[in-house]
Structure formats: structure tokens, C-alpha cells
C-alpha positions as CSV (number, residue, x, y, z in Angstrom):
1,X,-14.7,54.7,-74.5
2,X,-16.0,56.0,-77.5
3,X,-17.7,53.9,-80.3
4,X,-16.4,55.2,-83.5
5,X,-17.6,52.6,-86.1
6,X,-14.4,51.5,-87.5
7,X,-12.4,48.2,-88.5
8,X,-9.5,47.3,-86.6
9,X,-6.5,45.9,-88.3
10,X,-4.1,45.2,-85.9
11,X,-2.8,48.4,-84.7
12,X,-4.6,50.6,-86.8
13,X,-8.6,51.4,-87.5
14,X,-9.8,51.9,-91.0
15,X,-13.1,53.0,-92.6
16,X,-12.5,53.1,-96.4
17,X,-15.8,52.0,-97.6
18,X,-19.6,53.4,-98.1
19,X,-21.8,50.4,-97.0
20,X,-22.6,50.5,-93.6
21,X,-24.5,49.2,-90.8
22,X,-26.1,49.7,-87.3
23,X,-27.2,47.9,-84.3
24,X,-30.9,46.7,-83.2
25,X,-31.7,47.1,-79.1
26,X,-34.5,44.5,-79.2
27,X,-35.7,45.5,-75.8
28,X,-36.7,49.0,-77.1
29,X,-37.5,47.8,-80.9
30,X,-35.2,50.9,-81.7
31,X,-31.8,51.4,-84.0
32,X,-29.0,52.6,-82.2
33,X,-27.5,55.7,-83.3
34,X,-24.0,54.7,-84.4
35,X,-22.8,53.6,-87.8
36,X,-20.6,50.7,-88.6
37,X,-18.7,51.0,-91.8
38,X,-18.3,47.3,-93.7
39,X,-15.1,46.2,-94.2
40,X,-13.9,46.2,-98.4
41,X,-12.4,43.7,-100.2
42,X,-9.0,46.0,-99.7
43,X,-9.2,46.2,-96.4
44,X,-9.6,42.4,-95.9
45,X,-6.5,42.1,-97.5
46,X,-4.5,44.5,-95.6
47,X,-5.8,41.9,-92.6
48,X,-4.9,38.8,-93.8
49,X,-1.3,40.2,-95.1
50,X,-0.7,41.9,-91.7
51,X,-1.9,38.3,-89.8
52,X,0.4,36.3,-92.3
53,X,3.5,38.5,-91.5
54,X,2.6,38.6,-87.9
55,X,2.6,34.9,-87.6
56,X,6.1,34.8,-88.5
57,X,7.4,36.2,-85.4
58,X,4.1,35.2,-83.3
59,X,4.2,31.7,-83.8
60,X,8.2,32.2,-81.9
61,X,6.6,33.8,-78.8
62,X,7.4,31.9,-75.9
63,X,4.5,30.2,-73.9
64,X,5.0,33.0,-70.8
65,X,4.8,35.4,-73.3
66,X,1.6,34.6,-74.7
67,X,0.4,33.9,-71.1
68,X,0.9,37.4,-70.3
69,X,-0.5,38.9,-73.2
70,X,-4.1,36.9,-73.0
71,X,-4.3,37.6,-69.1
72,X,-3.5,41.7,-70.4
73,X,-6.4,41.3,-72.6
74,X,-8.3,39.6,-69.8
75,X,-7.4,43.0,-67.4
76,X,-8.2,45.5,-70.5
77,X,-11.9,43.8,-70.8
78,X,-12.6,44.3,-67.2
79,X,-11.2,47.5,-67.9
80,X,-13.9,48.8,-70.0
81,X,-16.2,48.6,-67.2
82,X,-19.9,49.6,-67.4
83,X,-20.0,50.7,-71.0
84,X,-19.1,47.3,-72.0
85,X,-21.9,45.7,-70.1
86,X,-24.5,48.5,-71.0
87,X,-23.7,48.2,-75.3
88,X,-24.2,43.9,-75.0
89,X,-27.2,44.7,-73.0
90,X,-28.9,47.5,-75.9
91,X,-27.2,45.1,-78.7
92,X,-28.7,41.5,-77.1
93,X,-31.7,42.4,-74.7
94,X,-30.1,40.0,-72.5
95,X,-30.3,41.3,-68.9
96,X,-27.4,43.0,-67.3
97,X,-26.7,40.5,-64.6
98,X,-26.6,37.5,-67.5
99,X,-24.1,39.7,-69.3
100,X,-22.2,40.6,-66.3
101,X,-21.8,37.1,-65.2
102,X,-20.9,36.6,-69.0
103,X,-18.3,39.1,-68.7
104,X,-16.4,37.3,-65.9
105,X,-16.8,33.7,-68.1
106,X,-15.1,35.5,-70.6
107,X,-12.4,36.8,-68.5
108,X,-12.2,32.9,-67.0
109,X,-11.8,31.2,-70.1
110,X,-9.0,33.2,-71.4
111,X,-6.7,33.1,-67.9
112,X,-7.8,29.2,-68.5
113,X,-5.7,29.4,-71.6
114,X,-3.0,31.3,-69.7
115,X,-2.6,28.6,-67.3
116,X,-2.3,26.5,-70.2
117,X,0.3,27.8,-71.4
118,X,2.3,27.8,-68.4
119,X,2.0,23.9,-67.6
120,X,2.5,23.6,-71.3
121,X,2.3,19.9,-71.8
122,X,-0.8,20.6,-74.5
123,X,2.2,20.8,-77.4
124,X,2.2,17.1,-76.9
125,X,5.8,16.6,-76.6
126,X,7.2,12.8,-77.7
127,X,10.8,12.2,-77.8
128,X,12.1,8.9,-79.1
129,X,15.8,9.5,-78.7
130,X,18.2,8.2,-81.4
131,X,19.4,4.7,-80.9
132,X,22.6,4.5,-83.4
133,X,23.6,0.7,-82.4
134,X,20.2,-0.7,-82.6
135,X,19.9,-3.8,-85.5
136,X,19.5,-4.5,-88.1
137,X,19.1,-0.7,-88.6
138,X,19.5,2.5,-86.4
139,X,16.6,4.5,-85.1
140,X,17.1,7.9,-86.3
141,X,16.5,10.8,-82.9
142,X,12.7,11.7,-83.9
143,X,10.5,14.3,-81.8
144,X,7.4,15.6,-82.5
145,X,4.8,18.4,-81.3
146,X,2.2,20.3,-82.0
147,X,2.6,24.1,-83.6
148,X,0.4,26.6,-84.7
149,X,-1.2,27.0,-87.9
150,X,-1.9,29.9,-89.1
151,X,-4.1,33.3,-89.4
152,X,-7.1,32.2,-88.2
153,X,-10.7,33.3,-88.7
154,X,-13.4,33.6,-85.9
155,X,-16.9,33.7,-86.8
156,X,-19.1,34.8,-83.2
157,X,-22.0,33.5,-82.0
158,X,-25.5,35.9,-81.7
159,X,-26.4,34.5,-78.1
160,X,-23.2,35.5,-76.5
161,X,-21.8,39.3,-77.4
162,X,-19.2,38.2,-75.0
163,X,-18.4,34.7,-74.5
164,X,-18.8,33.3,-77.8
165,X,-17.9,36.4,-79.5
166,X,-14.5,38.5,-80.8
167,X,-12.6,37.8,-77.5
168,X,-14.8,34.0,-76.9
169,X,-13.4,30.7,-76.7
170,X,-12.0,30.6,-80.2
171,X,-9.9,33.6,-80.5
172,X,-8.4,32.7,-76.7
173,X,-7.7,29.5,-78.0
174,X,-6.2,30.7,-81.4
175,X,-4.2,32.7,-79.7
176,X,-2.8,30.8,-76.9
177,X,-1.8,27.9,-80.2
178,X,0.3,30.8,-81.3
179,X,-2.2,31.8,-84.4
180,X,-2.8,35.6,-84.9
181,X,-6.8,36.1,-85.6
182,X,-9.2,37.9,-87.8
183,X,-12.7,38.1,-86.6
184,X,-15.7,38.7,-88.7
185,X,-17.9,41.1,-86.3
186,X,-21.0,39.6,-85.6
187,X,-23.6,42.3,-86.7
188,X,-25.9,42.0,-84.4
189,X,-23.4,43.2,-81.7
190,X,-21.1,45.8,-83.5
191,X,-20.4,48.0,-80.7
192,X,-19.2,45.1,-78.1
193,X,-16.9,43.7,-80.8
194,X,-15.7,47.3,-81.5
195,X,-15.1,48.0,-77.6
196,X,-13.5,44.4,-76.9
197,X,-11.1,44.6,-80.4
198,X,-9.9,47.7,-78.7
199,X,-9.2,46.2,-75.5
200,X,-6.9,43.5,-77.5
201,X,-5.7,46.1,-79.8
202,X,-4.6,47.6,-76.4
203,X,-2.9,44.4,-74.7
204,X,-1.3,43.6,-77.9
205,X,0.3,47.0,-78.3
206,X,1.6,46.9,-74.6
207,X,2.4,43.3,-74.7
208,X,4.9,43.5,-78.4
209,X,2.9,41.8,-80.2
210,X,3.3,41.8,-83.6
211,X,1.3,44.3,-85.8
212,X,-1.8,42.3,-86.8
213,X,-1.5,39.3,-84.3
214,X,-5.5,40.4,-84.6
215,X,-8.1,42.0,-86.5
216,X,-11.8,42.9,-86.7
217,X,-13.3,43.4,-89.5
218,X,-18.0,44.4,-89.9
219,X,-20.1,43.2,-92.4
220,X,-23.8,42.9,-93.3
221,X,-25.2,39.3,-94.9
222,X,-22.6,36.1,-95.7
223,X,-20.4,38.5,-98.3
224,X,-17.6,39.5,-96.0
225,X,-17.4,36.0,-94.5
226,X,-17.1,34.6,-97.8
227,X,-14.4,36.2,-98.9
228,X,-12.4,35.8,-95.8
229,X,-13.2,31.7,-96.1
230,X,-11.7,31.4,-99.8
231,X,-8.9,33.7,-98.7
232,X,-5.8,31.8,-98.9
233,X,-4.8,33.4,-96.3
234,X,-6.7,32.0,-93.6
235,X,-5.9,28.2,-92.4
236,X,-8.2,27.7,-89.8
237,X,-11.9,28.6,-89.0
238,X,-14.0,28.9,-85.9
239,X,-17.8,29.5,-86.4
240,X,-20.8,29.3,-83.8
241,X,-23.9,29.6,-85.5
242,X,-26.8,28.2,-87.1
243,X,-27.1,25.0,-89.6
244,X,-27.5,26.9,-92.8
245,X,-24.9,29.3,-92.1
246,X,-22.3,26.6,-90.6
247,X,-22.8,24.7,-93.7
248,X,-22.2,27.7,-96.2
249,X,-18.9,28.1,-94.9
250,X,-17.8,24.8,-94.9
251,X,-19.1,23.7,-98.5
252,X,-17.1,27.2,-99.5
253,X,-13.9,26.0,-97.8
254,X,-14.3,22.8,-99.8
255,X,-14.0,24.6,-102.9
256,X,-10.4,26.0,-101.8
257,X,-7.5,25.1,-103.5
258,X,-6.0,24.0,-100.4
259,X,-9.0,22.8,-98.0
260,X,-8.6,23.9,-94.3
261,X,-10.0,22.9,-91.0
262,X,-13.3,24.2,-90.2
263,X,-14.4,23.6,-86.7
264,X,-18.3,24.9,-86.8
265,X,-20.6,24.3,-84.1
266,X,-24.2,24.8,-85.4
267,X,-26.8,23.8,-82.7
268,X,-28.9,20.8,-81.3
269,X,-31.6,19.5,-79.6
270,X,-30.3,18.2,-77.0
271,X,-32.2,15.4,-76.0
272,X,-33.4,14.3,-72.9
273,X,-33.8,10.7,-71.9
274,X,-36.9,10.6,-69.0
275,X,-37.3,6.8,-67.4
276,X,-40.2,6.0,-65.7
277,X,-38.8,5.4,-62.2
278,X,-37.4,9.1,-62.3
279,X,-40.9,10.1,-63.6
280,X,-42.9,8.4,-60.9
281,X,-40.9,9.3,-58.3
282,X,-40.1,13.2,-58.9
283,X,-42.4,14.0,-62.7
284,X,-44.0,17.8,-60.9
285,X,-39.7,18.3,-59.6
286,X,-38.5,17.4,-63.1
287,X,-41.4,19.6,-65.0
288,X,-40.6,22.5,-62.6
289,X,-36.7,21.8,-63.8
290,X,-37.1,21.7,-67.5
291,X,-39.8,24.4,-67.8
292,X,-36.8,26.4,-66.1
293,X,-34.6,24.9,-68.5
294,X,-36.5,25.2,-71.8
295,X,-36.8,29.3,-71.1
296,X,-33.8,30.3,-70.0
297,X,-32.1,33.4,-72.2
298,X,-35.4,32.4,-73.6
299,X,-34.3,29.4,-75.1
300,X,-31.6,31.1,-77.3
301,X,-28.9,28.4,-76.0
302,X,-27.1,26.0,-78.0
303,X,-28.2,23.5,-75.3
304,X,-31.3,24.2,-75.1
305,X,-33.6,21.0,-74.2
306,X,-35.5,20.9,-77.5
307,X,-36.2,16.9,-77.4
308,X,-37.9,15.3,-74.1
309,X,-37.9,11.7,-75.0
310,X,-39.8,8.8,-72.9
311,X,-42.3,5.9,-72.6
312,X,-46.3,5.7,-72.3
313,X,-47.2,5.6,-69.2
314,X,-49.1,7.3,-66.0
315,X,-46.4,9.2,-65.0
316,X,-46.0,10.3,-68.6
317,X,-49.0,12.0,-68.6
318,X,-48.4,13.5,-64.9
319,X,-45.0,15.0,-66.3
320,X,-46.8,16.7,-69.0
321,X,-49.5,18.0,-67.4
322,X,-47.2,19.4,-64.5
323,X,-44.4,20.9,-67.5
324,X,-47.6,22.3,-69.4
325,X,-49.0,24.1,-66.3
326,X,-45.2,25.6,-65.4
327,X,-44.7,26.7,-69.2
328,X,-48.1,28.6,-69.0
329,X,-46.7,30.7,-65.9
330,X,-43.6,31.9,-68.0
331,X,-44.0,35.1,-69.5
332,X,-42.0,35.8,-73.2
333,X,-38.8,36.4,-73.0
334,X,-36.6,39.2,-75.3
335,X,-35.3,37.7,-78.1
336,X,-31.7,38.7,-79.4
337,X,-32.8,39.9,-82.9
338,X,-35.4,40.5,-85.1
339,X,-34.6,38.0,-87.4
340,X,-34.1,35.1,-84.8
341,X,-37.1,36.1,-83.7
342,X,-39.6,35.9,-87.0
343,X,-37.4,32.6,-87.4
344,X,-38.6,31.1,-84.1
345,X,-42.5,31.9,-84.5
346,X,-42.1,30.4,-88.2
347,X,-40.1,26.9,-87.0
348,X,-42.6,26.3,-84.1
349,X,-45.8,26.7,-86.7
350,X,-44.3,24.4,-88.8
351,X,-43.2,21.9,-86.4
352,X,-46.8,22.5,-84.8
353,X,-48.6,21.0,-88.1
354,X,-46.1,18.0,-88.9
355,X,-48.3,15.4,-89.2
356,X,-49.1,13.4,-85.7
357,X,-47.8,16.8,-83.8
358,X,-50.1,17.7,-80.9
359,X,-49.8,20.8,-79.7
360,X,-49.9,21.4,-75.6
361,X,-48.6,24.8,-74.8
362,X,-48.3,27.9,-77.7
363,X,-48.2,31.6,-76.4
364,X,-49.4,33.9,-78.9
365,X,-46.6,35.4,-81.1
366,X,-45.1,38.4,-79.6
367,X,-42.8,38.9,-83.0
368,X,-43.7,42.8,-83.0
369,X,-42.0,43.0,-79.6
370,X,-39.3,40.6,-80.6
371,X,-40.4,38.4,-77.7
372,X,-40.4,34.4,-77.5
373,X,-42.8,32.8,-75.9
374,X,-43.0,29.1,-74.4
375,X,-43.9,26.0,-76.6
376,X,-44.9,22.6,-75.8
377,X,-45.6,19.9,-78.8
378,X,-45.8,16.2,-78.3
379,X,-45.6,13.4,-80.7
380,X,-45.4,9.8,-80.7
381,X,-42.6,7.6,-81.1
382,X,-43.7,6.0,-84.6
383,X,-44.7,9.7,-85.9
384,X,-41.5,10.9,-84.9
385,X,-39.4,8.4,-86.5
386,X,-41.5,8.6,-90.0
387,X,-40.4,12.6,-89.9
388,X,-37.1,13.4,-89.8
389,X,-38.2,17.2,-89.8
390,X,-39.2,16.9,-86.5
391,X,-35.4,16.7,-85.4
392,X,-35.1,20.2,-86.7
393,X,-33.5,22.7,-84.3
394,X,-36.3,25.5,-83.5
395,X,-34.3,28.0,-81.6
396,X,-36.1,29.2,-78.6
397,X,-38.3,28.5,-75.6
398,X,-39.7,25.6,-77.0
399,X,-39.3,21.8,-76.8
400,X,-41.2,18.5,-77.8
401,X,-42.1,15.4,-75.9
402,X,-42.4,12.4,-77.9
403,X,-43.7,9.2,-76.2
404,X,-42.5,5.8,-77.0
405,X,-45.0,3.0,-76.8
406,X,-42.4,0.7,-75.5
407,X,-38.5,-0.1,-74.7
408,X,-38.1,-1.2,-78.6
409,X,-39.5,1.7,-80.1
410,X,-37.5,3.8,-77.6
411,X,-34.3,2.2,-78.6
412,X,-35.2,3.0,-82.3
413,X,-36.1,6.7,-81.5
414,X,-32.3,6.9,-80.3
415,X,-30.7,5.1,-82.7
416,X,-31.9,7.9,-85.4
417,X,-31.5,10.3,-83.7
418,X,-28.9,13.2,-85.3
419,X,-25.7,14.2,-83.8
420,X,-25.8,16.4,-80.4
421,X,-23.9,18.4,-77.9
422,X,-25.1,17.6,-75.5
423,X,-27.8,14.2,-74.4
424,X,-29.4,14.2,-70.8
425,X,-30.7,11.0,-68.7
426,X,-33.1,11.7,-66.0
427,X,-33.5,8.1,-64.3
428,X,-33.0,6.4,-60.8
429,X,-30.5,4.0,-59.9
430,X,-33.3,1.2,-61.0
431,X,-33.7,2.7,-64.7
432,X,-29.9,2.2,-65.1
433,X,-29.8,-1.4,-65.2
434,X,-33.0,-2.1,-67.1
435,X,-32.3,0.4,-70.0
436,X,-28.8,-0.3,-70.2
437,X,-28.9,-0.4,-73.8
438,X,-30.8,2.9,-74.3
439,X,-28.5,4.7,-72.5
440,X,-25.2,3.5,-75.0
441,X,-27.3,4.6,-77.8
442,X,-27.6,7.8,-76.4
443,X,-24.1,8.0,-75.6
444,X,-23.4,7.5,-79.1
445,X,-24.8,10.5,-80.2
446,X,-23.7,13.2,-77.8
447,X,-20.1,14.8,-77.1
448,X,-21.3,15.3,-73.1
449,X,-23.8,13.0,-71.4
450,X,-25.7,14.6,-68.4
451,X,-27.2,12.6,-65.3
452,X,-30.3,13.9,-63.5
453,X,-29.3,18.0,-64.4
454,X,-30.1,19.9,-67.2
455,X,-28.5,20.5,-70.3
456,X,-28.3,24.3,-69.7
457,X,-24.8,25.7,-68.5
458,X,-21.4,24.7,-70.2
459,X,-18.4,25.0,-67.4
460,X,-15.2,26.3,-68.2
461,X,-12.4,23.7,-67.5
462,X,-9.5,21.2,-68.7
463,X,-12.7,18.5,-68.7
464,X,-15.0,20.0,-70.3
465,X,-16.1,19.0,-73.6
466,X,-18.0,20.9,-76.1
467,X,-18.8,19.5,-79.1
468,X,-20.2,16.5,-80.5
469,X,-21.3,14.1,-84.0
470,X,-22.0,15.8,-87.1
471,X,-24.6,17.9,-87.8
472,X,-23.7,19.4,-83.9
473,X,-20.3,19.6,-85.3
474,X,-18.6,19.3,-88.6
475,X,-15.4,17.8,-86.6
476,X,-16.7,15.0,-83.8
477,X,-13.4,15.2,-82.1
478,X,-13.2,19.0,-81.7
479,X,-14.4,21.5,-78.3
480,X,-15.1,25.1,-78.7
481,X,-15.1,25.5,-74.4
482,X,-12.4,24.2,-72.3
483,X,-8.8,23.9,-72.7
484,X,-8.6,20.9,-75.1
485,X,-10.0,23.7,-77.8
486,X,-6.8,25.0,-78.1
487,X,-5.4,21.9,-79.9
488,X,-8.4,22.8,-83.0
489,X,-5.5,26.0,-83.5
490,X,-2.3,23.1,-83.9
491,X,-1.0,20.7,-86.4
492,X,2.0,17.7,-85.5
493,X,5.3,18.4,-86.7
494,X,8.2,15.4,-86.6
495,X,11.7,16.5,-86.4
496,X,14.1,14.1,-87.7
497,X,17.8,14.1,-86.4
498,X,17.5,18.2,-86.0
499,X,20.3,19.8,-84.3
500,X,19.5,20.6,-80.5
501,X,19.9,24.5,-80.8
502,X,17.6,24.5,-83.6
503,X,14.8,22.2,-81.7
504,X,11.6,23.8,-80.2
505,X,12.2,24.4,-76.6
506,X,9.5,21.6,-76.1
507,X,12.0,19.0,-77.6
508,X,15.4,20.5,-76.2
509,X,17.1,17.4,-74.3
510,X,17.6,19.5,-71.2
511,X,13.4,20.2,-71.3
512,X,14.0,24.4,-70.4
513,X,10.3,24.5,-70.1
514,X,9.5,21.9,-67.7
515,X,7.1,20.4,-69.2
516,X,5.3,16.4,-69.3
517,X,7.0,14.9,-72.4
518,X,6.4,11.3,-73.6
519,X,10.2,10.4,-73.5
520,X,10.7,6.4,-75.2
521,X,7.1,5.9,-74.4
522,X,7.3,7.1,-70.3
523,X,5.4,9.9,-69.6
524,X,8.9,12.0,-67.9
525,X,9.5,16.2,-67.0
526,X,13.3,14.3,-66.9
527,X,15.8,15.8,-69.1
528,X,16.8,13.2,-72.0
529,X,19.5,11.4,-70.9
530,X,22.4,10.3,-73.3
């Protein structure tokens, strides 16, 4: 499969303007040869008006129907085969079997949403029949459920060309909602998104599906997203990105005339809770875990363990000395760009000379190679709750240890700290008890709380929750992975004494889908009985 450089806009490809762009393989510090034309302000709108009329006839599709058109999409990724796998590798430097087990996630995640579909009980079907002869007055028949929204617009992430990216989490879940879906190419990974668009270009062709039930659209710098966020247009946004960038689009959409739902998931430190029994029992185990941890994909993952929190103490210094040595060993790792790259060096130098910052493991800069290397800092608990600087993300393969001087200052430490994905406790069954409290506080700032693991690794499921309190999130209650992130893509609608033939097929009385509906409060797949 060719790479030709073009926008897709649902079935068709267009190339109108004369600012382009091409891809970086950070692995060989080299441009790739092909050129990306940006998107113009004309052809956005020829995306957004194709999505608007689209939605009129996708938002009908049946659930079946939409099953079979994500698991087409599913088969026309696997489809691409090699090539696929070969341009993320050039466009990321991530290694091929990360990608190829990447690939298959993917693939997972949007069957997930297929089988979603098909049980269907996600619409959140309630029923409270009418009851004509109740007193004083009569309960009118209400029903409610949850519909689409809208055109939506997917923003992908940089640290997963695949996963996270034009055919990730958001636009499967967009999708399977009933939402057709424009997504602003990620430009560090032009040619994946071009060779995945086509795959869903492909399904949606052979599947019906309206013209412009999705679009991809490249551009260079915050411009193109910009102007797709104030588009009236779009009614819902996914982003996976960084702080700054999260926080652009969201202060923009607050400027709309009509304000939509941005569900952006901008990083986090992801702390980790070490208790001294866990240290003194297993502190060499643990280091050998988290050193593992801290460089994976060379620490470009949104749950990366940047924040190793724990008390003064023998074992302390045991665990230190044991995650210094094992951070040593690790050679740099590629990073995905450039830019993330520069970024990375410059964080970790600044975090390095906040005040009461001790630095314990700092491989020289490999930036002209755009390779991380490991970082260790530690800090004390009272320096680390007079800065809050130090709770700043530094993407990559580093981390900091900050030592409490006791359980008070340790509960104070968690009770400021920010909002988080993810929050890890490493303890024995004797920590549980004593630090009882430290653990709530924890829980309080996380959206998933891990127990003796690592933070590293986000599973696909109907459990799984990815997201968590502001700044991890700007919506707490919101998942980007598993199948509750469909409901982000929904609204509630209440129908009021509607005629049966007119009703969804979620609120018909004889239930044609089969589906769990809350029927007068019971939880039923029972027909509504007159």
C-alpha cells in the first residue's frame, strides 16, 4: 500500500493546499522521503459538513450494524500487514515487537466495542411504564437512553502510532456510540494514520456507511486543531497529550458559543506508595521492578512511575542504592521525537536544581541521537511539599524518590498531591493496617489503584478504568481504555408518552434487541408487560 500524502474525507482523498509536512525516523535521525500536504481551512469544512450529514443516517444504524463495521475495520488493519508495522516503527523508533503487540491491542479494543454493541445494555435503557390510574395524578409512560452526539474529533497520542492513535480507543468508541469522526493526524506519525484512515475508508465503503462517517485530516503546530475545536461542527473531543496542549484545547472550547465535552487525558506521575515492611522484606526485588518500570518505551508512557514516595529509614536507603545500581545498567532508550526528546533533557535539569533536589542517577544527554537516558532524583518530604514544581510531569525514563520523615509528613505529601491515573502501593499485609489512612488519601487521587505491580500496562476490558482527577483528566468520571469509554461519545434522552413505532428499539415494549433494561426500577431483558 502506497503512501500518497493525502487527506481523507470520507470516501474521498484531497490535497488542495501548499503547506506541507514529513516524518522524522528517530532511530536513523533522518526525514522520510514522503510529503504530507496540510489540510486547508476548505477542506476542513468539506469534513465537518460530510460528518454532520453522515450522522443523520449513522446515528440510525443498528447496533449489529456497527458491530460489523468496527470488526471490518479491525480485519482491514491486520490487513495491511508488514508495511503497517515497518512505517510506526521509522515514524516512532519503537521496536517492531512493541508495535506488533500494539497492533493486536488495537485490533482487541475495537472487537471490545463490537461485543459491546451486541450485549447492548451500555444505552442504559430505563422504562417507567405509564401508570394512567395512579393518584392524585397519573404517571405519564417515560423512557430514557443514551444516543449519540455528534461529529466527533480525535486528537492522537505520540507514544502510540497505533493504539492511541486514528483508529485508538477514541475513534472505536466514537464510533461504536453512533458518532462519525474526524481525526487530526498526529504529525509525528503521518504515514500510519494515512495507511490506517485507508483501512477505515475501506470497511466503511464495504460496510454502507455513510459518506464521511470519518475523516483524516494533517497538520503542522496547534493551527489545524484549533480550527476544528471552535468548529461548530464538532460536539465532542478526544485528546491524549501533554498538559499544555490538553489545556489549549479545552480553554478554546470554552470560548465556543455552545461549549462541548472535552475529554483530554494529559499525563501523570503516577505515584508510588513504598511501606517499610515491603521495603525490608523485598527493597533489591522492588528496585529491580521499578528500574524495569521507569524505562520501559523509555519512559514515554502515560503511566510512567515518575513519583516513588516513602519514609526514612534503613531499608530506604537499601531501596535506593539497589534502584540506583539497576538504573546505571540501562542503556538510553530511542525517544519518539526530537522535540520530546530536547523536552525531556530540559525538565530533568530543571527538576535536578529545584532547591533540596539531590541528584542520584543522570546519564549524559544523548539529545543528538534522540535518546533518553535513566534519571534518579531524590527529595525530602518537607522540600517537596514547599515546591509544587516538583509534581511536574518529566516525560521519560526518569523518576523521583522523596522521603518522608514520618507517617504525618507522609499523609501531608499525599494529601497535595495532583490528580493521577494511576497511584501504586507496594506494602505487606502488615503495612495495610497501620497506614490505613495513607492509603484513602491515595485513593483519592487516582482513577486506578495498583497493589504490589507496577503502574506500566493498561488492560483492555469492561473493568478497566482509565482516567482519573483533574489535571490527569479534565473530566474525573471519564476512561479513554475499556468499554465504559464509549459512554464519553452519548448524551440521555427522555421520551415522554412517544408512540411505540416511533421509540428506539432500546425502549420498544417487546425489547427486539434483547437487551438488560431497568424496567420500574428491576433490572429485566422481560418485555414490558401491559
Amino acid at each position: 500500500m502506497s503512501i500518497t500524502g493525502e487527506n481523507i474525507i470520507g470516501f474521498t482523498t484531497s490535497a488542495t493546499g501548499t503547506d506541507q509536512l514529513r516524518a522524522y525516523d528517530p532511530v536513523s535521525n533522518a526525514t522520510l522521503p514522503e510529503i504530507f500536504t496540510i489540510a486547508t481551512g476548505a477542506e476542513v469544512e468539506l469534513a465537518v459538513n460530510k460528518a454532520t450529514t453522515a450522522f443523520r443516517a449513522y446515528r440510525h444504524t443498528s447496533p449489529e450494524v456497527r458491530a460489523v463495521f468496527l470488526e471490518t475495520i479491525a480485519t482491514e488493519i491486520l490487513a495491511i500487514g508488514d508495511p503497517l508495522l515497518e512505517r510506526a516503527v521509522a515514524e516512532s523508533g519503537l521496536p517492531l515487537a512493541r508495535i506488533t503487540g500494539e497492533r493486536m491491542r488495537t485490533v482487541t479494543q475495537i472487537r471490545l466495542f463490537a461485543a459491546v454493541l451486541r450485549e447492548g445494555s451500555w444505552v442504559d435503557a430505563i422504562i417507567d411504564p405509564a401508570q394512567p390510574e395512579r393518584t392524585p395524578l397519573p404517571r405519564p409512560d417515560i423512557r430514557k437512553m443514551l444516543v449519540p452526539l455528534g461529529p466527533i474529533l480525535v486528537f492522537p497520542a505520540s507514544n502510540f502510532p497505533l493504539a492511541f492513535s486514528t483508529a485508538g480507543g477514541d475513534t472505536a468508541a466514537a464510533l461504536a456510540a453512533g458518532n462519525p469522526v474526524i481525526v487530526k493526524a498526529h504529525e509525528s506519525h503521518p504515514g500510519t494514520n494515512e495507511l490506517v484512515s485507508v483501512a477505515i475508508q475501506k470497511a466503511a465503503q464495504q460496510c454502507g456507511m455513510p459518506d464521511g462517517v470519518f475523516s483524516s485530516l494533517t497538520g503542522a503546530g496547534p493551527a489545524l486543531g484549533q480550527q476544528l475545536v471552535k468548529h461548530n461542527g464538532i460536539k465532542a473531543i478526544g485528546f491524549t497529550g501533554s498538559f499544555k496542549a490538553g489545556m489549549a484545547i479545552f480553554d478554546a472550547v470554552t470560548q465556543r458559543r455552545e461549549p462541548i465535552p472535552v475529554y483530554a487525558e494529559m499525563g501523570s506521575v503516577n505515584p508510588v506508595l513504598l511501606l517499610p515492611a515491603k521495603l525490608a522484606t523485598a527493597a533489591e526485588q522492588v528496585a529491580q521492578q521499578y528500574a524495569a518500570s521507569i524505562t520501559m518505551g523509555a519512559g514515554q508512557f502515560c503511566t510512567n512511575p515518575g513519583l516513588l514516595i516513602t519514609l526514612a529509614g534503613e531499608a530506604t536507603e537499601k531501596f535506593a542504592a539497589a534502584l540506583q545500581q539497576q538504573l546505571h545498567s540501562i542503556a538510553a532508550g530511542t525517544m519518539l521525537n526530537p522535540a520530546i526528546c530536547y523536552h525531556y533533557y530540559e525538565n530533568r535539569e530543571q527538576l535536578a536544581r529545584r532547591k533540596g533536589v539531590q541528584t542520584l542517577v543522570s546519564g549524559a544527554s544523548q539529545v543528538a541521537q534522540t535518546k533518553g537516558a535513566p534519571a534518579l532524583y531524590r527529595v525530602s518530604g518537607q522540600h517537596f511539599l514547599a515546591s509544587e514544581e516538583l509534581q511536574q510531569e518529566v516525560f521519560g525514563p526518569s523518576s523521583l524518590l522523596v522521603v518522608c520523615a514520618d507517617e504525618k509528613e507522609l499523609q501531608t505529601v499525599l494529601s497535595q498531591l495532583h490528580g493521577q491515573l494511576t497511584a501504586t502501593v507496594m506494602a505487606e499485609p502488615e503495612d495495610l493496617q497501620q497506614f490505613a489512612v495513607a492509603l484513602q488519601l491515595l485513593a483519592d487521587k487516582a482513577g486506578r489503584i495498583i497493589f504490589n505491580n507496577v503502574p506500566t500496562g493498561v488492560e483492555v476490558g469492561y473493568a478497566m478504568h482509565h482516567g482519573g482527577p483533574f489535571p490527569a483528566t479534565t473530566d474525573i468520571r471519564s476512561t479513554s481504555v475499556g468499554a465504559s469509554a464509549i459512554l464519553r461519545f452519548a448524551r440521555p434522552l427522555c421520551f415522554q408518552d412517544w408512540p411505540q413505532q416511533l421509540l428506539p428499539d432500546a425502549l420498544k415494549d417487546g425489547n427486539p434487541l434483547n437487551i438488560w433494561r431497568k424496567v420500574n426500577g428491576e433490572i429485566t431483558r422481560d418485555a414490558v408487560s401491559k
